[in-house]
Each structure stands twice: as structure tokens, then as C-alpha cells.
N, C-alpha and C positions, 0 to 999 in steps of 0.2 A: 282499613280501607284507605288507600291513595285518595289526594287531592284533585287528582284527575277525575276521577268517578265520581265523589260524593257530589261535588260543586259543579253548578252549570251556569252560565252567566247570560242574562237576557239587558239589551241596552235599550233605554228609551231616552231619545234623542237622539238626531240621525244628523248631527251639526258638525261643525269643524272639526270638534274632540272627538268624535267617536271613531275617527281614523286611529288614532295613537292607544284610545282604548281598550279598541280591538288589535291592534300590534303586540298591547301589552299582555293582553291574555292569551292570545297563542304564540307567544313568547313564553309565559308561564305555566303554558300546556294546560289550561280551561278551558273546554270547553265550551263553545258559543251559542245559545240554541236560537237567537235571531234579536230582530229589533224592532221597535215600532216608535213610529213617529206620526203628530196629528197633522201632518203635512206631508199627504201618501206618495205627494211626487217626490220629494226628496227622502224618502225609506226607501221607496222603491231604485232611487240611484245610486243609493250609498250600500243598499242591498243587492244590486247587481256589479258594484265595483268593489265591494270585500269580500264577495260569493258567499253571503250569509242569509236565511231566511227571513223574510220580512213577513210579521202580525199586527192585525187591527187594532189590539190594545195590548194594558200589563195582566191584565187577567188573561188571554190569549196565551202570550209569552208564559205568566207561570205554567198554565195549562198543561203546554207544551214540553214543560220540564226544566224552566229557569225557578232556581231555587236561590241566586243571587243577582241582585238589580242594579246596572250603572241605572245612576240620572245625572243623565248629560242636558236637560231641557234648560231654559231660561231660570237665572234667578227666584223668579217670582212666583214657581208654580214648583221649586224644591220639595220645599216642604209639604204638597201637598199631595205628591208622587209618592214620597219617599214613604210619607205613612200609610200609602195604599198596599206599596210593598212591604211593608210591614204588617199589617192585617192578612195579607195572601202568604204570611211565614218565611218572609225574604229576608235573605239576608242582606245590606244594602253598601254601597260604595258612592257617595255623592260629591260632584263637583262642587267648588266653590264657587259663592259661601256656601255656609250650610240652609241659611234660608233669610230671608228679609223683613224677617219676627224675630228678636228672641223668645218672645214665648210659643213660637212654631216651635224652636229649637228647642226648648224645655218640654213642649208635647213628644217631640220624635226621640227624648231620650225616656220621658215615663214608657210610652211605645213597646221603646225598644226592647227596657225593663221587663213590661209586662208578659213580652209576646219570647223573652230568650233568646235576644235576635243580638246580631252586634251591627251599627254604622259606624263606615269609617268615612272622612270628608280630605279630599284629593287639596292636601297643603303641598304640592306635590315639591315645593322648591324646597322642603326639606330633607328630602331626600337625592337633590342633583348632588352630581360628585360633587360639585368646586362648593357647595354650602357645606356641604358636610365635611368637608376637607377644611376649610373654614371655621365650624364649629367647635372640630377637631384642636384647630388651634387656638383657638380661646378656652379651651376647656382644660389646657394644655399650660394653660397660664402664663407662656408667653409673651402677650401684650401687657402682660400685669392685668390691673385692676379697669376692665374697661367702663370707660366715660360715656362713650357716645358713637353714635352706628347713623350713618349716612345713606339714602339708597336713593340712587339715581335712574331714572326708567323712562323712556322715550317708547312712543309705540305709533302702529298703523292698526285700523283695521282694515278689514279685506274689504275690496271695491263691492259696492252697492248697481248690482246692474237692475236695477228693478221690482216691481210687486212689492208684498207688503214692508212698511218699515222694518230692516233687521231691528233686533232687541236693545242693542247696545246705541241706538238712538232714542226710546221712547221714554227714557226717562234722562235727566237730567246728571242723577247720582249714580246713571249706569259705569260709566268708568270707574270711579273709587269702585262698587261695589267688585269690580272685574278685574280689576289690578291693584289697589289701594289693601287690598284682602291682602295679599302677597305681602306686603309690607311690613301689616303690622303682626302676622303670625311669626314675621322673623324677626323684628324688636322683639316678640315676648319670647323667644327662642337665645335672645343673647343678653336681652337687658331685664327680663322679667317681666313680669304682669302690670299690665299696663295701666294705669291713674288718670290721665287724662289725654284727652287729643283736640289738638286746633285745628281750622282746615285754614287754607286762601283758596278759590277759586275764581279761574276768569276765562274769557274764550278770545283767544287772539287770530284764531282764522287757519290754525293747522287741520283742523278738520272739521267743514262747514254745519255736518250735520248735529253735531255736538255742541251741547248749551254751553259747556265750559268743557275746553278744550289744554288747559295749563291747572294743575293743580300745588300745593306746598302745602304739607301737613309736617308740625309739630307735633310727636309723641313723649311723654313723660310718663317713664319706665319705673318700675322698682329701685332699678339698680342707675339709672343713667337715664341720656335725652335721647331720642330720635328722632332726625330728619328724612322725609318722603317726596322726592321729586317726581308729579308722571307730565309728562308732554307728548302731545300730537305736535310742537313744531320743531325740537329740536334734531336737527339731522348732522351728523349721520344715528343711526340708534343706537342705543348705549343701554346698557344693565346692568349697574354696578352698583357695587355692596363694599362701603368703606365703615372698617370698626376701627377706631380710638381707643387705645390704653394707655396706660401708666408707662409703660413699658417700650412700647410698640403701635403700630397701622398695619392694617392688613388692608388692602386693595384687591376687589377681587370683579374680574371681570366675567362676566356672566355668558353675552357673546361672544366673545374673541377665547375665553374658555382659560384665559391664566389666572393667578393671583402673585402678588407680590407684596411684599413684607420690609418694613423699615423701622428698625430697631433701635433702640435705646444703647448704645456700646462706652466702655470705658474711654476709648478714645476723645481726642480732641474733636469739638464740634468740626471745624471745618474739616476733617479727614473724617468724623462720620458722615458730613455730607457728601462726602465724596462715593463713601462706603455705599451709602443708602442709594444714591442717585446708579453704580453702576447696578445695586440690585432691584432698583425699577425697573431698569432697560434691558439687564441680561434674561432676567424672570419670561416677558414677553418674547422674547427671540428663542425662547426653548421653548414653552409652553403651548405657546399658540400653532408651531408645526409638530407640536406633538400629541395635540390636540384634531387637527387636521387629519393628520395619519389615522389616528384613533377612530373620527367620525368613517373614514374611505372603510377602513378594518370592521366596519359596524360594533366596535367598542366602547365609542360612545355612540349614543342615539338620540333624537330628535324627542325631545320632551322625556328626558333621560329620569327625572326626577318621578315623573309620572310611569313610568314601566319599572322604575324600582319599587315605589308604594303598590302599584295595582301588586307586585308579587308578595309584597311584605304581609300586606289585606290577608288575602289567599292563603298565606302561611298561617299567619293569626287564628284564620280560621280553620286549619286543619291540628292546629296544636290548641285549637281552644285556648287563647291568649287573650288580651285586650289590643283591638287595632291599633295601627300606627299614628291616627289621629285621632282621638275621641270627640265624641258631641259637647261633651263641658269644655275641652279646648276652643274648639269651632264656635259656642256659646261665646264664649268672653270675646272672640275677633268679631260677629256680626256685631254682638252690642255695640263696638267701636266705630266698625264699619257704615253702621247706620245712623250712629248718631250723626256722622259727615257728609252721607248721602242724602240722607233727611233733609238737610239743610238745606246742601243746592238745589233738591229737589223742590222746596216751598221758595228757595227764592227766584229761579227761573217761572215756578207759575205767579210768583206776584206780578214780576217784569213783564208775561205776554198777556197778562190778565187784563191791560186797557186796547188791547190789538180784538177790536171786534170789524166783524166786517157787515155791511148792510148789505139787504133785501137784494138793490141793483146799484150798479156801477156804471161812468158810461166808459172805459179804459179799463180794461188788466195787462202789466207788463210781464211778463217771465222773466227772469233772469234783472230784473230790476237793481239789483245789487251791482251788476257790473259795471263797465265801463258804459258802453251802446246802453244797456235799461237803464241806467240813470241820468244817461242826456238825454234821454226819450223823455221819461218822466220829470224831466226840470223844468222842459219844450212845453207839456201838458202842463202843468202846473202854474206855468207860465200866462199860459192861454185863458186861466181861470177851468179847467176839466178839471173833475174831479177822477182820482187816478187810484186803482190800487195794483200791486206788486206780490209779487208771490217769490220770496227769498227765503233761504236756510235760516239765516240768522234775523233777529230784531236790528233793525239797523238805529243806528246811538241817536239820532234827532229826528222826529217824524214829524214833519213840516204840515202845516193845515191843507186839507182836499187828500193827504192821502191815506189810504187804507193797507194793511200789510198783513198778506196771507204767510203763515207760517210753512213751511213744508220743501221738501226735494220733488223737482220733475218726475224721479223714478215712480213717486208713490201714487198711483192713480187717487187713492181717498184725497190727498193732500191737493193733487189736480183738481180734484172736482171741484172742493169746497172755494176756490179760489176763482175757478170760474162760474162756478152758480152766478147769476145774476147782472155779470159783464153783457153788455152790449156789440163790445169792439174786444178783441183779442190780440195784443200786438205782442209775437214770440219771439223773443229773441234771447232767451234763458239755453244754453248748452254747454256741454263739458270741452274745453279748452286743452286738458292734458292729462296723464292718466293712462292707465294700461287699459286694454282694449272692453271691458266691463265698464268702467268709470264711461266710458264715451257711450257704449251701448245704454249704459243707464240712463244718461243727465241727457242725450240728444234722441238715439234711437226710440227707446220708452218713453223718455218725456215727452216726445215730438207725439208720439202713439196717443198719450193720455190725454196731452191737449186738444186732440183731434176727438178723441172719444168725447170729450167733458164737450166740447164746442158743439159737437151733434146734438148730446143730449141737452143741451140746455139751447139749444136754436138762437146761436150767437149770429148776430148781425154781419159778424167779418170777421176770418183772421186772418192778419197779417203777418205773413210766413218771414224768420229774415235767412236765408240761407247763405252760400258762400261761393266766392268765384271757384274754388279751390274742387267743385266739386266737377269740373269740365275736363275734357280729355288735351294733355298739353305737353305731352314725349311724343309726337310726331317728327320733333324737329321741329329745325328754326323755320319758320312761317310769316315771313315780314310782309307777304302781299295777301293774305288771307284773315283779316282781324279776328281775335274773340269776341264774340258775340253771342245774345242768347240762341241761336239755335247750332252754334257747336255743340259737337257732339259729347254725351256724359263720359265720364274718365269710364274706360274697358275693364282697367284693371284696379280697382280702388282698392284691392286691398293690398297691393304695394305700395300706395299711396303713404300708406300710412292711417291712424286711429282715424284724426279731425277729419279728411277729408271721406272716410270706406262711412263714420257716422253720419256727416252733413248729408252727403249723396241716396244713403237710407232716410234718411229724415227729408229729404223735398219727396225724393217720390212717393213718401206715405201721405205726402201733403195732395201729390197729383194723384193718388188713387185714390184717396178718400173725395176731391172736387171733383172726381171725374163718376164714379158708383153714388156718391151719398148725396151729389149736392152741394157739398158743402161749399160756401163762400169763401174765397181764398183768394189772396195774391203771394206773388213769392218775388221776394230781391234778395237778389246778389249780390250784395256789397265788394269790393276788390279788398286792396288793404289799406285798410281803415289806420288813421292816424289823427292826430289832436285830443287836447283835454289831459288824462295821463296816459297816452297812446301815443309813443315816440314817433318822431318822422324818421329819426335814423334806428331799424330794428334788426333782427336776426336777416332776416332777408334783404339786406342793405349789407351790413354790414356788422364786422364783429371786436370790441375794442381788445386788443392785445398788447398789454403795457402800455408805452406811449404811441402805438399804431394801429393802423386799423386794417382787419383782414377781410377778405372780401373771397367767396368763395367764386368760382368761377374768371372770365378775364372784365368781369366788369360791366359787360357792355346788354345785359340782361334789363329790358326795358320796366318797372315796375307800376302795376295799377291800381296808383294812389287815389283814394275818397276819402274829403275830409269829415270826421264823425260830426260836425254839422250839419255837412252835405245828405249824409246817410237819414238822418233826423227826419231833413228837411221831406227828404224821401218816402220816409214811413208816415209820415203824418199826411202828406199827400194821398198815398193810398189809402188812409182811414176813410178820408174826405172822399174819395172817387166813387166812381159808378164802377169801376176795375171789380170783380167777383167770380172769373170764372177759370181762376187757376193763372191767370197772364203773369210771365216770368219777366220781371226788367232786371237790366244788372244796373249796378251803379259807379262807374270808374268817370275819375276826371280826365279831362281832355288832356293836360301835361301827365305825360306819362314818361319819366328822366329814366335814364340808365341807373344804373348802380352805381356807377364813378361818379357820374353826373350830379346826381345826389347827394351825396356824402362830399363834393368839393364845395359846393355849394351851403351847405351846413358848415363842413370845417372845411373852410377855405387852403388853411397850412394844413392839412392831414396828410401823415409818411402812410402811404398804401402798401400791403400787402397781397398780388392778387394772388391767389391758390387757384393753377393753370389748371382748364376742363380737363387736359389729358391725363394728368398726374391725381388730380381729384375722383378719376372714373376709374382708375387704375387701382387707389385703397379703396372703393367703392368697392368692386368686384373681388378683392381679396378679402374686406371683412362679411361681404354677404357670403361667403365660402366659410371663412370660420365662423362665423354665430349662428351658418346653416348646423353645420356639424351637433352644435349646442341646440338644435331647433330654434332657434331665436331670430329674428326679423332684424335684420342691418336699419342702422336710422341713413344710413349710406350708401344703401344698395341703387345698384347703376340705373332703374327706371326712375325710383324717386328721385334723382340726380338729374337726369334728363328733362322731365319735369318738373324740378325747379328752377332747372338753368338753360330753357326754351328761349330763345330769342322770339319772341311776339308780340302781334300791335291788337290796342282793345277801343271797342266800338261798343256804345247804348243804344242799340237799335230801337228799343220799347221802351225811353224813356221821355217819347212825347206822349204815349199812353200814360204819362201823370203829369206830363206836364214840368216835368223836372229838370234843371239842370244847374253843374256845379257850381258856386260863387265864393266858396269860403276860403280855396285853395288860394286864389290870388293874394289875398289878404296877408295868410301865409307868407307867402313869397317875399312881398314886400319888405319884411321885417327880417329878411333872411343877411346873414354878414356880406353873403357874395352876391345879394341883389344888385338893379341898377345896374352901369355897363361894366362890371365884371366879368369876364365869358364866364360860360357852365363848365369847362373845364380850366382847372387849373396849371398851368404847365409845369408845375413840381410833377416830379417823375412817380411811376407806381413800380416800384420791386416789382419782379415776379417771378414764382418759386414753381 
């Protein structure tokens, strides 16, 4: 009987992988009989975009005729799948690890034992071409006698738009256990079974939601040493696999899909280096457009190593063989694995273990962390309020009066527990850059959650901070018509761009909830905010090129500057007010300089480059034609252009309704190189291209 017929494959987990692990199986002509996930909205979309049947559970699935099991679910809940599919006489295929016990992993091999079953655990990078082609050459004994094996690994994960914490943040040791795995099954793949492992970790801010986001693990091998690099900050990403011999190096690049080799030769050192250095350079110039080709031809594949095991599995088991990876392999890498997770995982709960929050608060900031929540909160602190914050990370000195709620805006539990017991609400927590997810998570959902927790906890006020950026400003230039709050909202925000299509959904979630619920609310609109580490000369000013500065547009684009004092001075005012029923004030100061204006005035001797509107609007409209092509969104495209290089004058019409006005900008001024009677412009000349 064919491999086709006997075996049916049912998936539980309905997550990133189960895209590739469904390619692999009907790629290997398996049959699929469906998939179920405890999260029916995403089975039900992952089962209407791979046109496969979706079930309530694994007993459903075998039911129905799955006689072999992926588990694609979270780490933590492996082992407890796996052996269910094994009591229902599954055969099984689990992602890595194999589980977050070794003695799970010792249960699911007695199991497997008892019940006649085989599991194999997805090492899938053993089976990518370039490892194996790698392996090939050390087996090969080319490098001679290898020392020591290096691996270097950079990563992202996928943007966070909201609802509950994905997995790969709730615990601490989530990354080792999710790439660190990878590591060390391919030490014990070149240097032997592993002795011992160190870890370092530390969190430097590549990826907020992550306790420790930079990792360094030393491995000592049977045979040799191994070094493990994984980073959320180093860009651009890299994955690469450096073995040391006696002999030889082999360098092998994982993304860009070469390997290159530097050998021991009889020659004179400096003419091997000569040797070696043009076959580092040559290797990459063939390999990587041959590689290219490869991926276009579908000869190589995206998660190549993974569609070669899922077929090796499948063989295994129609030849009644032992799988490609066994559970005593899998065995020996969790024990390592967790002995490193384990760690960080007790020392990140020591660290948030004094971060308690009381009963009531009279201040919670959002976004506390940033630039704006942390003059807020230095304002308060100041004043003698007691304050707390609701940020990703523990920040390094927590000063007396505040409190610090752990958690992401996206996550409404995280929202709540932060706002339980606040009095005053001051939001100024949102996502600044990021693909279009990342903004809908940290402003749109967060903006959502804070409004839900504020209801339900009948908060005194919140104070909304939104952004000029969300008003309508490609009409043209409009020198006799100010902005002001009741211009009209941008028509088209989502040419705007992420920042502006999110801020714009986040006020008016703030005006439909004041306006149906009730709720207490003010909203400002800050212009652009500068002071503290908030440059006065920025992207929209201006841009340094070598020894010059470029300047988009002809310059003459009036900019509305508020200095993050002013803005401060602003929100703490509206705590204090009787203001509660949605009233929008913006906040710009009264000098509002040109672009040239500005920047002469900062640097007085600055070689200008203006980049003329016509010439600007012209590769505007050529690249939004090519990156349409590609479906992709121009950061260039001619309305966003228009919009940012609007000549117009800005007015606070609603900022006697607090009582407000700017005083810090002066101050500024003063201390400027071309203060005092210098004119504002300089008469050194500005290029222009």
C-alpha cells in the first residue's frame, strides 16, 4: 500500500508554521484531513486560506481519519498534545522543541514505545540544502579536525496588532527555547554531544516586548567549543553558520543561501590570502544569483529544510525505519535548552517581582517610557503626585511616588490591570513606526483598550494626546486660511501613511466613546514637538548629507513647532480643568519658522541642498507606479508629498479653554548661535537640484 493512502495528516495549530506544513505535505502527496486550533477564529482563517477542513478538537481530527499528527501549538502545551495523539494511535511530527520537561520527553518516548507509534521533532535546519552541504563537508574532512563552530542569528518576530499576548512574549526563556534550539542541535550535529552550556542575557530595546532581547551562549561539545549569537537588534539579519578546522573555515550563509570555504594551502601565507580572500568574494557572486534563480524556479523553497524532513517523516514511515529525528536526540537539546531558559526565566521574575501596583493611583501615564511620558511623569513627580506608567520593559531606576505597570497597549489584560484604580488617565503611549499592524496594535487597539479599562473602571478623566498630523493638509498652499481645530480630518489617511491612517482612528475612538459612553475626555494635538532628546533640527526640517544639509521641498514650508515643555505644561492643565466633554485644543507655538529659516538659525554656516517640489513630485509619482506594480505603498507618493510640503499658517483656537500658552520656545531661542540681531536667514546661498 502507497504512502498516499495509508497516512492522513490532521494539524493542530493553526499559527505561522502550519502554512509550510501544509505546502510540505502536499508537496509529498499526504493527504490532509483538516486542522483545529483552540482559537476557532484563527482555524477557521487559516482553514479558509489553505482550503482545508477545520475541527473542534484532536479527537474530532482522528475521528475523521488523521492517523498522523503535526503539533504546531505553543512550546508549553507540546508535550501534552503529543501524548494525546499518541493514546488516539497517532503517529506524530512535532515542532520544536520537543517539550519544556525533559521528563515530558521521556513520557512521550515510553508512549511512543508502548503504543508502536514513531515521533519525529521538526530540527528542520538539518535537513536545509546549505547545512547539509556543510555537513557534507566536514564529514568530508576537509577542514581537518574541527575546533569550533560559530552561529550567528538576528531575528524579528511578526508585528503584534493586538488581543491576547502572542506566546513568544510570555515568558522570558521564549526566544532560546524558539531559536537557541536550532543552535544547539547543530553543535551536537558537528562537535558532538554536548557537556555543558553558559548563557549571557540582556535586553537592549530591539524588541520591547521581550525581557531580554540580545542573547551569548557558550556550548562545550565532545569534540570542540561552540558560540550562539541570537539578536532582536542587529540589522540587517544574518544567519550564519562558521565551522573551524585544522584545516579549513567554512562560512555559510543561511539567508543570502552561499557558503564559502578558506583553506589551509601549501602556498606562501600572503598568496593564500590572496587565494582565500578571492574565494570569499567569488563564492557569494555565483552562489547567491544561483540561489535566487533557484528560489524564482521553486527549487529552493521557503523553509526548505522543513519540506525536506516533513517528506523524510512520511518515508520513515512507509519503509518502517526510525525517523529523521528521534525523541532521545530531541531529549538531550531540551535538557540544554531549558537549563538557559530556566534561568532567564527566574531572573526576569526576580527583577519584576518588587513592581507591585496599589489599590488607587491618582496618575496613570501610557507610553511612559517615551520621550512625552517621561516629561509628563518627571512634571508629576515633581509636583509631589504620585504616578504610575504602564511600559514594555522595567525601566533601570524607579524613582520614589512611581508605580510601573508591566504590559503592551495591544493587550487589553495588561490595559486593565494598569488602569484599575487610576483616577486620571493621561495617554500618550503609541506606536511611532512599524508596518501597518505594529501601528494598528500599540495606537489603534491600545487607544481601544484604554477606553474600555477607563469605562469600566469609571476614571475621573482621560487625557487623550493626539496629533496635528491627523488634519486634512494637500489642499494646497493656504497662507490665508490657518489650521486650526476645526479643520477638517485628512479624507484620505491612508495615503498618509501608518502614524497619521492610526492617530486619526485613535481620536475618533476617543470622540465616539465621549460622545455614546460618556466617557470623560479631552484631546490635544500637539504640532511637532521638540526639546529634551527631541531635536529641533528633524526629518522634517531637514536631512544631514555628508557635510550638507538637504532639505526636501524649496524650503519655504512653515513648521509647527511646540516645545515638549509647552506640551507638558498643556496636559497637566487639562488634568486640572473642568474641560470633560471630548474638547479638542491643538498645541503649536506662535513662531512658526520656515524650513530654511530654521535650520540657518541652528547652523548658521549650513551648505543647503533644496530638493525642488517639481523634481521631488516627479520620483514621487514614478516610484508610487513602481512599488504599485509590487502592491507596496510609496513612502513618496505625490499626496503624501503634497501634504507634507503644504505651505500653511497654524492657529490654538481652544487654547484659552485651559488656559494655556507657549513660554519655553523663547527660552530656546535665546541660546540659538544665530540668536540676537542676526537675521533668520542666512545669505550663504542654498543649491538647488
Amino acid at each position: 500500500m502507497s504512502m498516499q493512502t495509508v497516512f492522513k495528516a490532521g494539524l493542530v495549530g493553526a499559527g505561522y508554521i502550519s502554512e509550510y506544513h501544509i505546502a510540505a505535505l502536499r508537496r509529498a502527496g499526504v493527504p490532509i484531513v483538516g486542522l483545529c486550533d483552540v482559537d476557532a477564529q484563527r482555524a477557521a482563517a487559516a482553514a479558509q486560506q489553505f482550503g482545508v477542513p477545520v475541527f473542534s478538537s484532536l479527537a474530532d481530527l482522528h475521528a475523521a481519519g488523521a492517523n498522523v499528527v503535526h503539533v504546531l501549538t505553543p512550546p508549553h502545551v507540546h508535550a501534552k498534545v503529543t501524548l494525546e495523539a499518541l493514546d488516539l494511535g497517532c503517529h506524530v511530527l512535532v515542532e520544536k522543541p520537543l517539550a519544556e520537561d525533559p521528563a515530558d520527553c521521556q513520557a512521550i518516548a515510553r508512549r511512543a514505545t508502548e503504543r508502536g507509534l514513531r515521533v519525529c521533532v521538526n530540527h528542520s535546519l538539518l535537513f536545509d540544502p546549505q547545512v547539509r552541504k556543510a555537513l557534507q563537508t566536514v564529514r568530508s574532512g576537509k577542514l581537518g579536525e574541527i575546533v569550533s563552530m560559530d552561529i550567528l542569528r538576528s531575528s524579528v518576530y511578526p508585528p503584534y496588532g493586538g488581543g491576547p499576548l502572542p506566546p513568544q512574549y510570555r515568558a522570558a526563556g521564549y526566544p532560546f527555547r524558539d531559536l537557541g534550539v536550532h543552535a544547539l542541535y547543530l553543535f551536537e550535529a558537528v562537535l558532538g554531544p554536548i557537556e555543558n552550556v553558559t548563557a549571557q542575557y540582556k535586553s537592549l530595546g530591539g524588541e520591547p516586548n521581550l525581557a531580554f532581547d540580545e542573547w551569548r551562549a557558550l556550548v562545550r561539545c565532545e569534540k570542540g567549543v561552540g558560540q550562539f549569537q541570537l539578536s532582536w537588534n542587529v540589522k540587517p539579519l544574518q544567519s550564519q553558520i562558521i565551522i573551524q578546522g585544522t584545516r579549513g573555515v567554512l562560512r555559510v550563509d543561511l539567508f543570502l543561501m552561499f557558503q564559502a570555504r578558506r583553506a589551509l594551502t601549501p602556498l606562501p601565507k600572503a598568496a593564500e590570502r590572496i587565494v582565500n580572500a578571492m574565494t570569499d568574494s567569488l563564492k557569494p557572486m555565483l552562489d547567491v544569483p544561483r540561489g535566487v534563480w533557484g528560489f524564482l524556479r521553486k527549487k529552493v523553497l521557503p523553509y526548505h529544510g522543513l519540506q525536506d524532513l516533513v517528506a523524510a517523516f512520511y518515508q520513515s514511515l512507509a519503509d518502517n525505519t526510525a525517523p529523521p529525528v528521534s525523541v532521545d536526540e530531541a531529549t538531550r537539546v531540551v535538557r540544554w535548552t531549558e537549563q538557559v531558559a530556566r534561568a532567564a526565566d527566574e531572573e526576569h521574575r526576580q527583577a519584576i517581582a518588587p513592581l507591585t501596583l496599589g489599590e488607587q493611583v491618582p496618575v496613570l501615564v501610557t507610553g511612559g517610557g517615551g520621550n512625552l511620558g517621561n516629561a509628563i511623569v518627571r512634571k508629576l513627580l515633581e509636583r509631589g503626585t504620585r504616578v504610575r506608567i504602564l511600559v514594555r520593559r522595567p525601566p533601570a531606576n524607579i524613582p520614589p511616588g512611581l508605580e510601573v505597570a508591566l504590559g503592551d497597549l495591544a493587550d487589553p489584560q495588561a490595559v486593565e490591570r494598569a488602569v484599575r484604580g487610576a483616577q486620571i488617565v493621561i495617554h500618550s503611549g503609541a506606536a511611532i513606526r512599524g508596518p501597518w499592524l505594529s501601528h494598528q496594535g500599540g495606537t489603534v487597539e491600545g487607544t481601544r483598550n484604554v477606553l474600555d479599562a477607563c469605562k469600566k473602571f469609571a476614571v475621573q478623566k482621560l487625557v487623550h494626546v493626539s496629533s496635528m498630523s491627523v488634519l486634512e493638509s494637500a489642499s494646497g498652499d493656504r497662507t490665508d486660511i490657518p489650521v486650526c481645530e476645526s479643520t477638517p480630518l485628512e479624507p484620505r489617511v491612508e495615503e498618509r501613511g501608518n502614524y497619521t491612517r492610526a492617530k486619526l482612528l485613535a481620536e475618533q475612538l476617543v470622540t465616539q466613546y465621549t460622545r455614546e459612553s460618556a466617557l470623560p475626555t479631552v484631546i490635544l494635538r500637539p504640532g511637532l514637538i521638540f526639546g529634551g532628546k527631541l531635536p529641533l533640527i528633524g526629518g522634517a526640517v531637514a536631512r544631514k548629507l555628508g557635510k550638507r544639509w538637504l532639505i526636501l521641498g524649496n524650503g519655504d514650508v512653515r513648521l509647527p513647532l511646540v516645545h515638549l515643555d509647552d506640551v507638558v505644561d498643556a496636559i497637566l492643565l487639562a488634568t486640572d480643568s473642568p474641560l470633560r466633554d471630548g474638547q479638542i485644543i491643538q498645541l503649536v507655538d506662535d513662531w512658526t519658522p520656515t524650513q530654511l529659516e530654521l535650520l540657518r538659525l541652528v547652523h548658521p554656516d549650513a551648505r543647503v541642498i533644496r530638493f525642488r517640489r517639481s523634481i521631488l513630485f516627479t520620483l514621487g509619482w514614478m516610484s508610487q507606479v513602481m512599488l504599485g506594480l509590487l502592491k507596496r505603498p510609496s513612502p513618496l507618493a505625490p499626496y503624501r508629498l503634497r501634504s507634507a510640503l503644504s505651505r500653511r499658517i497654524y492657529r490654538c483656537d481652544n487654547a484659552d479653554l485651559l488656559g494655556w500658552r507657549p513660554r519655553h520656545t523663547a527660552q530656546v531661542r535665546a541660546q540659538l548661535p544665530a540668536a540676537g540681531e542676526k537675521p533668520l536667514v542666512s545669505p550663504l546661498p542654498a543649491t538647488a537640484v
